[in-house]
N, C-alpha and C positions, 0 to 999 in steps of 0.2 A: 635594198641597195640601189646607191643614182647609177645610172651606165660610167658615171663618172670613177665612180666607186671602183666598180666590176675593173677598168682598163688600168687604175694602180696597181689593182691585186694582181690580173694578168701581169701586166708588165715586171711589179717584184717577182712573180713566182719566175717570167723568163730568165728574168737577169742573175735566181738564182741557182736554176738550171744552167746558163751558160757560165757562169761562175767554175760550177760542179762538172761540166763536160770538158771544160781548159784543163783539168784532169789527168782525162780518161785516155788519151793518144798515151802521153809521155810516160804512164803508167805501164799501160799494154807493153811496150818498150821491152818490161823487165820478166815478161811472160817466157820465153825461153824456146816458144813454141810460133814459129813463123805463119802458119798459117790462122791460127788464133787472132796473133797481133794484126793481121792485116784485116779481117772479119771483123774484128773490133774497131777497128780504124775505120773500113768502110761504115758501118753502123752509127760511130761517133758521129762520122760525116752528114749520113742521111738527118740523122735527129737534129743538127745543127742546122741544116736547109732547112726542117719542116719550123724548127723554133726562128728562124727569119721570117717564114709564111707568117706567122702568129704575129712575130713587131710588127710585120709590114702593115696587115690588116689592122689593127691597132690603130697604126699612123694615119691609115684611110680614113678610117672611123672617126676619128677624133680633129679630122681638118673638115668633116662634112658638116654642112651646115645645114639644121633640122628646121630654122626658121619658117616659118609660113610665106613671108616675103620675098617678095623676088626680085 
């Protein structure tokens, strides 16, 4: 697999993780249990930072230039 390869498959898998997390808050909502919904909420939240560390990297990756030249 090119590295080329590797950062679409990242990249779908992000998009369909944050797809699936757009979800998970509005969901929680209907849990009935406040302290639940907010634990889940925080949690949603984190996962959603750590999955922008992942595009951002990504983005770094893929502007860097491996050329020999300089």
């Amino acid at each position: 697999m090119s590295r080329d390869e590797a950062i679409e498959k990242i990249e779908t898998a992000c998009k369909t993780i944050s797809l699936e997390m757009m979800k998970v808050t509005p969901t929680a909502r209907h849990l009935d249990c406040e302290q639940t919904t907010a634990d889940i909420v925080k949690a949603a939240y984190q996962l959603t930072v750590e999955l922008e560390v992942i595009k951002k990297k990504l983005i770094q990756l893929k502007g860097r230039d491996d050329s020999p030249e300089l």
